[in-house]
ZANUMAR-716873 format. One record per residue (C-alpha): residue number from 1; x, y, z; chain. Coordinates in Angstrom, 3 decimals. Each point is the difference from the previous one (the first is absolute). Last residue first. Layout:
BEGIN
{NUM {X Y Z} "A"} ...
This chain:
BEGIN
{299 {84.148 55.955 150.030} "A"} {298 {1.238 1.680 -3.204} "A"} {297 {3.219 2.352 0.775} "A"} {296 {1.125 2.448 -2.175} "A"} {295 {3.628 -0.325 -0.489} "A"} {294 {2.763 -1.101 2.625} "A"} {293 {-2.596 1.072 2.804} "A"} {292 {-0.285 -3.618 1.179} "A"} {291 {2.929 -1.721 0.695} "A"} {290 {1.442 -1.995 -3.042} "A"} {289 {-1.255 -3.702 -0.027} "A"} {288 {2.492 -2.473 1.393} "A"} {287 {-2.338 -1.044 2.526} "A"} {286 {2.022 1.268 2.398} "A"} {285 {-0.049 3.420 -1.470} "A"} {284 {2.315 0.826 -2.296} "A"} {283 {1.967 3.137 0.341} "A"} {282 {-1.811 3.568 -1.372} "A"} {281 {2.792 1.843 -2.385} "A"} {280 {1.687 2.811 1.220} "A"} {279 {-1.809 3.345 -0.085} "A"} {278 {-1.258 -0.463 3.144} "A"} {277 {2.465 2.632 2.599} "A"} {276 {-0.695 2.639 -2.906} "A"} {275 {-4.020 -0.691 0.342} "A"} {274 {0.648 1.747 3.527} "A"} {273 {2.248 2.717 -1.106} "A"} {272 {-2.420 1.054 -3.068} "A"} {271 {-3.312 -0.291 2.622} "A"} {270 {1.710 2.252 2.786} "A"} {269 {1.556 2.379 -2.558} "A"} {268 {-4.091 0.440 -1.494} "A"} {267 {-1.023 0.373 3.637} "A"} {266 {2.286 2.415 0.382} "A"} {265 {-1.115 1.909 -2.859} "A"} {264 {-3.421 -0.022 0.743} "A"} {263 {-3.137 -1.430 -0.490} "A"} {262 {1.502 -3.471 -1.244} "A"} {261 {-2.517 -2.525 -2.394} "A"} {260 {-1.086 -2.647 1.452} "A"} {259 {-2.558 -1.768 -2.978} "A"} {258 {-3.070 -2.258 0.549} "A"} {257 {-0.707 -2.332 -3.247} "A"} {256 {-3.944 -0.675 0.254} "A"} {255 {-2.074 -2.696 -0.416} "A"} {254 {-3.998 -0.625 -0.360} "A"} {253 {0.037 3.618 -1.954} "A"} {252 {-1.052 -2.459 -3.604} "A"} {251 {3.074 -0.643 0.028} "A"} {250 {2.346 2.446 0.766} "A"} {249 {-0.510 3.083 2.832} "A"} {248 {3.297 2.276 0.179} "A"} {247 {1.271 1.178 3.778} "A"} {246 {1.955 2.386 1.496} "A"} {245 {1.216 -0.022 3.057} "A"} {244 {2.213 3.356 0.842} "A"} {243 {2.426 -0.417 2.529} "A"} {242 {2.185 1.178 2.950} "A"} {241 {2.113 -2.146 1.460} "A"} {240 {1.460 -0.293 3.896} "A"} {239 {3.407 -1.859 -0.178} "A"} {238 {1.134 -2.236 -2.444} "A"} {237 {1.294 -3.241 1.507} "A"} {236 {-2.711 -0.678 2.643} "A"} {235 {-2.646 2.171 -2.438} "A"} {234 {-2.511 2.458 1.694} "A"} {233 {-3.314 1.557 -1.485} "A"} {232 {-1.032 2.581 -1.119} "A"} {231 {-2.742 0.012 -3.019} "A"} {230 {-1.631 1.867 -2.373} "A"} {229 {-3.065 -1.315 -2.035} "A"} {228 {-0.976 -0.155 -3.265} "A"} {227 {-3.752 -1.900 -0.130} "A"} {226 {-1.341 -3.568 0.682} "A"} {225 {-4.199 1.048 0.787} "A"} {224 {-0.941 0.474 3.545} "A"} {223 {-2.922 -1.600 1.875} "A"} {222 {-1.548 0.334 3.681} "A"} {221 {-2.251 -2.758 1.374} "A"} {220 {1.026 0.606 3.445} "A"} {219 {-0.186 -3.320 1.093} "A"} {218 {3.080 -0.562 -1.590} "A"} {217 {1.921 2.716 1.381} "A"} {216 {-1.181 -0.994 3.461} "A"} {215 {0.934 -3.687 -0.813} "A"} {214 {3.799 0.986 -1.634} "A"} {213 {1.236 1.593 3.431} "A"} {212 {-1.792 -2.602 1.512} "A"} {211 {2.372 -2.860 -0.986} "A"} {210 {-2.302 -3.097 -0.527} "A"} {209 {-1.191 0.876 -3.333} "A"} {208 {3.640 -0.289 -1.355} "A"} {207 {-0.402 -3.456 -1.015} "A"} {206 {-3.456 -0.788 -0.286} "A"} {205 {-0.018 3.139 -2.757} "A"} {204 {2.496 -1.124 -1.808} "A"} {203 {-1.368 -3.584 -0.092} "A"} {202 {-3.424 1.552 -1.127} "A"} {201 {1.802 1.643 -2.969} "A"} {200 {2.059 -3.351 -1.112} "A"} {199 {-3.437 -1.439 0.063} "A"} {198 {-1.581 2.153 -2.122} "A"} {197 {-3.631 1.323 1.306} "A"} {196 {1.551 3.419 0.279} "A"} {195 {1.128 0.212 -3.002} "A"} {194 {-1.433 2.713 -2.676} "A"} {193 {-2.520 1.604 2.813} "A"} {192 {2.851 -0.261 2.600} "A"} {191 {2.893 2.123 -2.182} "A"} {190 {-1.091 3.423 2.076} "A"} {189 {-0.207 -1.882 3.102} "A"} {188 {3.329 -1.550 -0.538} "A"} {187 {1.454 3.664 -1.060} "A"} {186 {-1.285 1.824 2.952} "A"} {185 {1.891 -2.887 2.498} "A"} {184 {3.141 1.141 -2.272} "A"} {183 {-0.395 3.359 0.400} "A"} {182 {-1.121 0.460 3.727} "A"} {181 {3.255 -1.807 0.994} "A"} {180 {2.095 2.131 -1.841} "A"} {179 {-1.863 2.854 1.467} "A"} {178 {0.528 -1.677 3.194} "A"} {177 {3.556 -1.453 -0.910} "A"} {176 {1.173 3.966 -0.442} "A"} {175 {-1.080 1.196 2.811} "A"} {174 {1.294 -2.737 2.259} "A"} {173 {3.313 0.075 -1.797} "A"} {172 {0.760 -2.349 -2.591} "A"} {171 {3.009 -1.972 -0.451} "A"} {170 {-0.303 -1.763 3.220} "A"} {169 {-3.768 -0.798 0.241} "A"} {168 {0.540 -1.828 -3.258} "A"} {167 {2.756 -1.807 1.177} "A"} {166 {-2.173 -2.120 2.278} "A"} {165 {-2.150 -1.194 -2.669} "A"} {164 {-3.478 -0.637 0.577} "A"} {163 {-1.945 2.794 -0.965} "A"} {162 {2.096 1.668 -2.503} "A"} {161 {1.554 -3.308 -1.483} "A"} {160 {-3.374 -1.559 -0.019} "A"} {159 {-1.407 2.597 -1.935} "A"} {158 {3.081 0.299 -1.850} "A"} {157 {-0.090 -3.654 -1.519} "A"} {156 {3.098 -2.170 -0.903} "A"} {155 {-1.139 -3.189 -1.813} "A"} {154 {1.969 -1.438 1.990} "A"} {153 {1.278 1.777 3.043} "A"} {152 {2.842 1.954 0.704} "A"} {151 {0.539 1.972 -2.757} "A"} {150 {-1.702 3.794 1.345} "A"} {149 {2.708 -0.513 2.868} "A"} {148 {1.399 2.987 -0.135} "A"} {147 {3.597 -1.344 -0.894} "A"} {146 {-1.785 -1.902 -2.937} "A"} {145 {-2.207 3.189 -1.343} "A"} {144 {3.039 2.555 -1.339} "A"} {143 {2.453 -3.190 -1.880} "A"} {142 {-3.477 -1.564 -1.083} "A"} {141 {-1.338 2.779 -1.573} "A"} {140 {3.581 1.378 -1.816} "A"} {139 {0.274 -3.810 -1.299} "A"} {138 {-3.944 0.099 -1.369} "A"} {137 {-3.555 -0.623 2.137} "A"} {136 {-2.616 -3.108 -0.810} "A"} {135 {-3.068 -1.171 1.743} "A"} {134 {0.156 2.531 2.990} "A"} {133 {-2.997 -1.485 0.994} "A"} {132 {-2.763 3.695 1.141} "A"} {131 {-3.041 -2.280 -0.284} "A"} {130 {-0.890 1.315 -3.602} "A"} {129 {3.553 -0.589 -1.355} "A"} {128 {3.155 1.921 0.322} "A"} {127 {3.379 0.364 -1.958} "A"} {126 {3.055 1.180 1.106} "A"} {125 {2.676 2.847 -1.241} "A"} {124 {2.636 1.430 1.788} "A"} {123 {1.611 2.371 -2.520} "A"} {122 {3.469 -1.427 -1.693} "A"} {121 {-1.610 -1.544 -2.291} "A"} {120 {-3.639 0.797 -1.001} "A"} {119 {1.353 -2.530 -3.397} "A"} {118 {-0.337 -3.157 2.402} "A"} {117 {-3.821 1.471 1.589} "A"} {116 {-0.969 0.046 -3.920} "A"} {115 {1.260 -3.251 -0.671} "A"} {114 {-2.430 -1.064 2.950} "A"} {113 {-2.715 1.691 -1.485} "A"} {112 {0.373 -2.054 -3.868} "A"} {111 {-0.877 -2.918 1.341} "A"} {110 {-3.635 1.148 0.790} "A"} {109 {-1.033 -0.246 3.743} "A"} {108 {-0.179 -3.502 1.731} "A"} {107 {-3.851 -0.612 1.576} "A"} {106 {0.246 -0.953 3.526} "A"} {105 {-2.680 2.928 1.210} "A"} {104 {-2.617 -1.563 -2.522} "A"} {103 {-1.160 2.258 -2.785} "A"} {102 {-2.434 2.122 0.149} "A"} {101 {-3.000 -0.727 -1.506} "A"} {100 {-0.883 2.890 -2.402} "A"} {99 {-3.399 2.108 1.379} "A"} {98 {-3.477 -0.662 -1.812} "A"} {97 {-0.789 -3.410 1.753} "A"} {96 {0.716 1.562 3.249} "A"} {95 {-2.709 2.849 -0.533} "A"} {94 {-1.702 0.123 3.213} "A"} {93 {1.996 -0.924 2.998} "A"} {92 {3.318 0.540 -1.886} "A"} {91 {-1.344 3.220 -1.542} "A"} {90 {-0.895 1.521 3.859} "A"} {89 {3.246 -1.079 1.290} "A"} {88 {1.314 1.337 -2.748} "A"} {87 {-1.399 3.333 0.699} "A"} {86 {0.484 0.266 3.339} "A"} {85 {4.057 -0.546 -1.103} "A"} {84 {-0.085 2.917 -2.280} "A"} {83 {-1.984 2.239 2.068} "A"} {82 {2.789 -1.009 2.785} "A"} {81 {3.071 1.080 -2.457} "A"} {80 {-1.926 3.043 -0.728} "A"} {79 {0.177 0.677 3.495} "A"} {78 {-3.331 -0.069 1.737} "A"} {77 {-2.226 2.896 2.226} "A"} {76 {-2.725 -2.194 1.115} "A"} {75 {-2.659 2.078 -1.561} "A"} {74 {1.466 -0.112 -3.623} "A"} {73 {0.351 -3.703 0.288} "A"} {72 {-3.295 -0.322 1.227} "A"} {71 {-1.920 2.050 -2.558} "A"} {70 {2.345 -1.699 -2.889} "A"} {69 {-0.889 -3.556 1.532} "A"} {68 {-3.782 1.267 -0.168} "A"} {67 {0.652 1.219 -3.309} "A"} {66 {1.266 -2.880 -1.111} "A"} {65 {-2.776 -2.148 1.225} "A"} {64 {0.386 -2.243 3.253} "A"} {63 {-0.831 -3.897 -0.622} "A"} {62 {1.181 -2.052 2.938} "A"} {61 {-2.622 1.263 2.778} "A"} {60 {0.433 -2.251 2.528} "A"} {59 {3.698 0.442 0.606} "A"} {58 {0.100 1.665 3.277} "A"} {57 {1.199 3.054 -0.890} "A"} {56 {-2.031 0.074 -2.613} "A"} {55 {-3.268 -0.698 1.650} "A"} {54 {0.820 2.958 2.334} "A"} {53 {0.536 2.574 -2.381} "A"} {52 {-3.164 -1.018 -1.263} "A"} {51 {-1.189 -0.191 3.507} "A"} {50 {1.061 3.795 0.630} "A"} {49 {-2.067 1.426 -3.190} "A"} {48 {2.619 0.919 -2.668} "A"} {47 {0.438 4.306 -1.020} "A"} {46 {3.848 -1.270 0.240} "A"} {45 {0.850 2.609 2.822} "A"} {44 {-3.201 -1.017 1.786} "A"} {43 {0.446 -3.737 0.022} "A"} {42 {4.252 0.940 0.823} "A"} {41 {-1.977 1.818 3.199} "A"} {40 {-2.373 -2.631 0.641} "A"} {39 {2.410 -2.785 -0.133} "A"} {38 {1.904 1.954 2.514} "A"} {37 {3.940 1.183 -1.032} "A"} {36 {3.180 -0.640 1.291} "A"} {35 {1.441 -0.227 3.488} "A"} {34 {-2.091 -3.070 0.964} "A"} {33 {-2.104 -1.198 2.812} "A"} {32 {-0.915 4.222 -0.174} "A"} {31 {-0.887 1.722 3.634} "A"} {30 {-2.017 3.089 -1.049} "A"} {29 {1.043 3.056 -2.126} "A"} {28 {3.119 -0.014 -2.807} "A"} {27 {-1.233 2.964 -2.507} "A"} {26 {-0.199 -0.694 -3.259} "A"} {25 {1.444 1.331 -3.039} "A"} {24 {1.021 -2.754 -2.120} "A"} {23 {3.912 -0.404 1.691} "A"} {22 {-1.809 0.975 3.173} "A"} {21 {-1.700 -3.299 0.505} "A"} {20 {3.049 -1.752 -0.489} "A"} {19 {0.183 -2.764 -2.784} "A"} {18 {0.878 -3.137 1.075} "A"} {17 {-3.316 -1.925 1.054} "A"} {16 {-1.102 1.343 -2.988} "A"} {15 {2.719 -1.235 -2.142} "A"} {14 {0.358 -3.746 1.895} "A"} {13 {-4.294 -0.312 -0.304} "A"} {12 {0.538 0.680 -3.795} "A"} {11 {2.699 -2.640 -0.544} "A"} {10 {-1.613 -2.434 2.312} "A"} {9 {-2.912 -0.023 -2.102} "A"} {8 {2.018 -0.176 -3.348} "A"} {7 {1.891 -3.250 1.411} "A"} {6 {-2.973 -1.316 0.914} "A"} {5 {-1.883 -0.090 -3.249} "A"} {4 {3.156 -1.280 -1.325} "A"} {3 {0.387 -2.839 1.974} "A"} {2 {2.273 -1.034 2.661} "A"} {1 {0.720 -3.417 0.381} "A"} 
């Protein structure tokens, strides 16, 4: 199992090995193993000897000082969203007893959130949890996600969906489902410190580990936070959409309702037409139970 001492020292050898010598000034000379950086070079940009560095990086030293993480960070060039995530790696190694448990990926949200995706009427509405589960999504949701094939599999999960799913290379074009693509791997490694040793987490991962689109990503070590995104994308019955995805953190941020919202006005047209053609009541399934989508939907 991976550990948090390693986690952090394959974070810091990922950035360096990422960061281009040029991006901090330097000049590319002499044949490199890597494109990035030298140990000695990120040792000099930090003001750290090179078998400091090195002792990180291979997680023998396990006890850096905040200003030595702040030296690094700064020297390595990272997002706020990748300060935020060295930083928890370095809490979780050090402090674990300080930081909130979070709670397991399974966990149901409040009562109350699935109301809320009933009343978000008519805009498609789902709700996520840690490992990307659609655990929940309203009648406007299901009537947009079922012809993509978001639905298909229970619980529904759009990290498999994007790497495994057929459609998903469909909707998307190859732009688009590489920065897509680069999202949602940047999401898991952001969430890893919270869950990674959860099993529903480490059954994600065996499942979509084997397509290598999603292994280079992952052993890139890059991290992005859930934000507002646009999106276009293709629909079999509505034609090419463009949307906004907004999203509002509940809980205690360990779920989130995702919103599509339309960019423009033919979007909008293309979403009222659509949910037009479901406004009639959802048959019984052959169970007898109404079809999922109905209302919010608890899995």
């Amino acid at each position: 199992m991976t550990t948090h001492a390693s986690s952090l020292a394959a974070f810091l050898r990922s950035c360096r090995e990422r960061l281009k010598p040029e991006t901090v000034g330097l000049t590319s000379q002499g044949r490199r193993r890597t494109p990035g950086l030298r140990r000695g070079e990120l040792a000099t940009l930090a003001d750290l000897s090179v078998e400091y560095v090195e002792r990180l990086e291979q997680g023998r030293d396990t006890n850096p000082s905040g200003a030595v993480l702040t030296a690094l960070a700064d020297a390595l060039r990272l997002s706020s969203d990748e300060k935020r995530h060295l930083a928890l790696l370095a809490m979780r190694q050090h402090s674990a007893m300080l930081l909130p448990a979070p709670p397991p990926v399974g966990d149901d949200p409040r009562p109350g959130v699935r109301d809320l995706l009933d009343r978000l009427d008519p805009t498609p509405a789902c709700l996520l949890g840690p490992v990307y589960d659609v655990v929940a999504w309203n009648r406007a949701g299901e009537t947009v996600a079922r012809q993509l094939g978001v639905l298909d599999t229970d619980p529904p999960n759009l990290t498999r969906y994007h790497f495994l799913h057929p459609m998903a290379r469909r909707i998307f074009d190859d732009a688009s489902w590489a920065e897509t693509a680069d999202e949602v791997v940047g999401w898991l490694r952001a969430a890893e410190p919270d869950w990674g040793s959860d099993d529903a987490f480490r059954a994600l991962l065996d499942d979509v580990h084997a397509v290598p689109e999603f292994a280079s990503r992952w052993a890139a070590h890059t991290v992005a936070s859930r934000r507002p995104a646009g999106k276009r994308f293709w629909h079999p019955r509505a034609g090419h959409l463009n949307i906004r995805l907004e999203i509002l953190f509940v809980g205690e941020a360990s779920h989130w309702i995702q919103l599509w919202l339309p960019s423009d006005k033919g979007t909008a047209a293309a979403f009222d037409a659509l949910l037009r053609t479901q406004a009639s009541p959802t048959p019984p399934g052959p169970d007898g139970a109404l079809a999922r989508g109905n209302e919010a939907h608890r899995l």
